[in-house]
N, C-alpha and C positions, 0 to 999 in steps of 0.2 A: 403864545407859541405852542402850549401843549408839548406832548410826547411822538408825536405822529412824526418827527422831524429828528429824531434819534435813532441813529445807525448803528449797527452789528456788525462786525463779520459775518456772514452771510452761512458759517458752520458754526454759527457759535449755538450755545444747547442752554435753558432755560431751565432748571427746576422750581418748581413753584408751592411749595408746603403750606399744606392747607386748598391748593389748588381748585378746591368744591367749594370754597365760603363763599359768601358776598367779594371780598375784597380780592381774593384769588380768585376766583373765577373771571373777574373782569381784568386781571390782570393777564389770565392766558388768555380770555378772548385778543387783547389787545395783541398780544406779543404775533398769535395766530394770524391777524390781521395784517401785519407788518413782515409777515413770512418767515419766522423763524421757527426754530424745532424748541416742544414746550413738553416737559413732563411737569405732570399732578401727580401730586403724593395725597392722599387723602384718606383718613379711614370712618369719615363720613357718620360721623357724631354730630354734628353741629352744621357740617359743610352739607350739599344736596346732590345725587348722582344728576338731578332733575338741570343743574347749574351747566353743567359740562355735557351733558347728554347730546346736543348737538354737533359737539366735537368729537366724538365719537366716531371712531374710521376714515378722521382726518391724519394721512401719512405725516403730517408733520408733529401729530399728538400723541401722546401717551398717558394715559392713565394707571398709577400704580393705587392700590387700595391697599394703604397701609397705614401703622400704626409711629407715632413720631418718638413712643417712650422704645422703641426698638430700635438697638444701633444697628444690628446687623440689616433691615429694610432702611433706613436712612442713609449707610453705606452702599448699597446695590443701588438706591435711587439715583445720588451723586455719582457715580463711576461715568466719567466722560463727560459732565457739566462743567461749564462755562462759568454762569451764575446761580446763584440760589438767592430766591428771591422769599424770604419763610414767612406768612401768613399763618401758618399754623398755631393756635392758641383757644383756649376759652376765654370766651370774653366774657364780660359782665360784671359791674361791681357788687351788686349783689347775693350772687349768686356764689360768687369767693366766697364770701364771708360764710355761705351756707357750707362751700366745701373746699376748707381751705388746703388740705389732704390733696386731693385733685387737682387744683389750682398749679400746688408746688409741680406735682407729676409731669403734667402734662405740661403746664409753661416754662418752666427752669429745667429741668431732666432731659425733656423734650424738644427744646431749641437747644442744648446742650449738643445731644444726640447731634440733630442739624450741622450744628458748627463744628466737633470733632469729626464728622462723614467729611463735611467742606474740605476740612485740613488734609485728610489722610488722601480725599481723593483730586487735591491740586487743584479747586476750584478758585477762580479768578477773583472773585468780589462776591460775598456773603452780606445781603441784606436783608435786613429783620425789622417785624412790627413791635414798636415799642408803643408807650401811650401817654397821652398828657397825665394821665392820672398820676406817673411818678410827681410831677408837683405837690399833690398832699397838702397839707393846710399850709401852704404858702400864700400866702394872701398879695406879692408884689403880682400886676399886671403893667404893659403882658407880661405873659410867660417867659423867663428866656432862660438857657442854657446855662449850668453852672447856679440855678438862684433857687434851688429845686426848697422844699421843705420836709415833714417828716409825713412819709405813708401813709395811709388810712384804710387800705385795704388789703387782703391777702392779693388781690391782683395786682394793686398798684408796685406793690413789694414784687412779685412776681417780674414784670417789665423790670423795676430797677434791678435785680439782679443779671436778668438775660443783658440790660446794657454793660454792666461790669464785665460779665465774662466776653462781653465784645472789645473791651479795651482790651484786657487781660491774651485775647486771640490775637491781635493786634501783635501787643505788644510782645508777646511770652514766644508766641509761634510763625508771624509774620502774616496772617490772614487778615485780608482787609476787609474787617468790617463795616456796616454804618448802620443804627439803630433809629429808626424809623418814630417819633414820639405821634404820630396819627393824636389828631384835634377834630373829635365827633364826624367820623366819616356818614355822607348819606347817599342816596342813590339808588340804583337799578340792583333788584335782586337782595336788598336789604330786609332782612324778614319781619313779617307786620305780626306774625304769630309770639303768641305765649307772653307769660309775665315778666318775662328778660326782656323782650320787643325794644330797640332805641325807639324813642319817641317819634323823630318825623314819620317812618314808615307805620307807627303803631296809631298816633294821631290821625294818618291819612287814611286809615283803612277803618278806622271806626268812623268818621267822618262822614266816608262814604257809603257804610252799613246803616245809615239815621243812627248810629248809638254815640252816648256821652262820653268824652275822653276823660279822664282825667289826673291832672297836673299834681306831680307829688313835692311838697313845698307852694313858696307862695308865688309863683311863677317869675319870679325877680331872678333866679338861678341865670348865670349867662353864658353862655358857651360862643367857640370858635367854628362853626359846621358849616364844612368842608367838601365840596361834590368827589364824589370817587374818581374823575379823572384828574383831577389835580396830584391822587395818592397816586395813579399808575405811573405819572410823569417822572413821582418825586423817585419811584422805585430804579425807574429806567434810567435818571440822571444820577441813581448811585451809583450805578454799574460804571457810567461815565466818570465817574468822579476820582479822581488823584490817592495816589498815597498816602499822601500827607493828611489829608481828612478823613482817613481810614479811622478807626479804634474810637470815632466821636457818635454823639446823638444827634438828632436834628429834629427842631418842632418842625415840622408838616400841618399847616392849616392852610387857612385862606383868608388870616390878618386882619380879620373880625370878632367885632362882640357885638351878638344879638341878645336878648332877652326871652326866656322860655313862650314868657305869656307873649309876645309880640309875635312870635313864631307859629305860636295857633290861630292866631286875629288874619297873620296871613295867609294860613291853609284854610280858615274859614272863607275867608274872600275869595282866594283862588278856587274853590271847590263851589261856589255859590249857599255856603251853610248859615247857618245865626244861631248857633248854641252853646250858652253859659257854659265851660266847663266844672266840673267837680273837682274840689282841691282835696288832696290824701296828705299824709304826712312827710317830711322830707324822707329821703332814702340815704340808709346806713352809709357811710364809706364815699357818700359823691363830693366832689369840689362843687366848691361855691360859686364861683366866678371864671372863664376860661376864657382866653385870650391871648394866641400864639405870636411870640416873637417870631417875621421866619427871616430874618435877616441870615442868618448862620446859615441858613440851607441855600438862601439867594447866592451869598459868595462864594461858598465853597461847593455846591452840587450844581448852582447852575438854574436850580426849582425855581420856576417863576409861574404862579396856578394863573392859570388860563381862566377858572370857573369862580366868579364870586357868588354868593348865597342865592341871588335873587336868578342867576342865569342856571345856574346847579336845582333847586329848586322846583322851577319850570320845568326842564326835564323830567325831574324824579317825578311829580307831579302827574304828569303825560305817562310815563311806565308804566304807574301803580293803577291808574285808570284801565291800560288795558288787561295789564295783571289780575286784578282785580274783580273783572267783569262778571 
């Protein structure tokens, strides 16, 4: 079914935090697409003016350049939204651990911010990126809701707090949340640059340079990865979603478990390459195994992902090619 098939009121108003990332930016292209009025909040750390640039002097876009640990710019953004839709976050498990300072700041403070602007300024449904990472060394597969274990990283800790104070919003103040647990999103505009790089976009773009990727661990690692239209869907169908499912999490994947090394055998193929990769060490703070329950979002939100790996993939595949050039 996709998202294409979910309806607005035709004045209803979009905030989008983080609006410049990967995950934001395709979420306002979408909304733009579908004809509604979209504000970006972004202060373009991480996110790209480059992402949004074409929406630019579009009457139904707004672009704010702003900072999310500032309540009073989080309050002026929300004045008049509908929904708030917050991609706003550093990602990276790594890269926590290097700054766990920052981490707290900007992910916990920061979506904080977000959801007191939501409260004060009457916004309808507040939905936030959360991550599978809150799993943690929980070793049941899949994933499911309620089975979490204990953190491993200052991000993982990170998301599971943002999902508390979403009950807590929920419950305390009547704001209805839904926390987003995102399962390896990949896709268009996913960035292939630097030592944080998720792997499909970082593996595809060395691939296509003649250079060696390589696999940190023994490539056995297995993840749930996820096309990005499936996340806009799941976004769109929160705003859709009840009451009653308010104040909860929900995994977001695409109900698969691939294997790391399997995943470059087939960007090898697909690209036409034949090269051994180089194995590095595992990486501090990652899960071992990942594998989304999404039943809880099928019943309650409605998410049914349209994109399995191998139709998500082909696309992504086709982007970075011309991106790439």
């Amino acid at each position: 079914m996709g998202y294409r098939d979910i309806k607005f009121d035709a004045d209803s108003v979009f905030l989008v935090g983080g609006g410049a990332g990967f995950i934001g930016s395709n979420i306002c292209d979408a909304l733009i697409d579908m004809g509604y009025t979209v504000r970006c909040l972004d202060n373009l750390s991480t996110g790209k003016y480059e992402n949004i640039e074409h929406l630019i002097g579009n009457e139904k876009f707004t672009f704010i350049k702003g900072d999310i640990r500032d309540l009073d710019t989080c309050k002026k953004a929300a004045e008049g939204v509908t929904y708030v839709l917050n991609q706003a976050a550093w990602g990276s498990v790594p890269r926590s651990i290097e700054m766990p300072l920052l981490y707290e700041e900007i992910n916990i403070r920061g979506t904080l911010n977000m959801m007191e602007a939501a409260r004060e300024c009457g916004v309808k449904k507040f939905v936030f990126a959360s991550s599978s990472s809150v799993y943690g060394d929980s070793t049941t597969l899949p994933k499911k809701e309620g089975q979490e274990g204990k953190v491993i990283s200052p991000y993982a800790l990170t998301k599971r707090v943002d999902e508390e104070y979403g009950r807590l919003y929920k419950q305390l103040y009547g704001l209805d949340t839904y926390g987003l647990r995102y399962f390896n999103v990949f896709g268009r505009r996913q960035d292939p640059e630097g030592m944080y790089a998720a792997v499909i976009p970082k593996f595809i773009k060395q691939l296509l340079h003649g250079e060696v990727p390589t696999i940190n661990g023994d490539g056995r690692q297995s993840r749930d990865f996820t096309y990005i239209d499936n996340v806009i869907e799941a976004n769109l169908r929160a705003c859709h979603a009840s009451s009653e499912a308010a104040g909860q999490t929900f995994n977001i994947g695409a109900g698969g478990r691939l294997f790391l090394i399997d995943i470059y055998n087939h960007l090898c193929k697909a690209l036409g390459k034949d090269v051994e990769p180089n194995y590095g060490p595992p990486r501090k703070g990652d899960v071992r195994d990942s594998n989304a329950d999404i039943s809880k979002a099928r019943e309650l939100l409605g998410y049914d992902p349209e994109y399995d790996f191998e139709k998500g993939i082909a696309l992504a595949i086709d982007w970075y090619k011309e991106y790439l050039k």
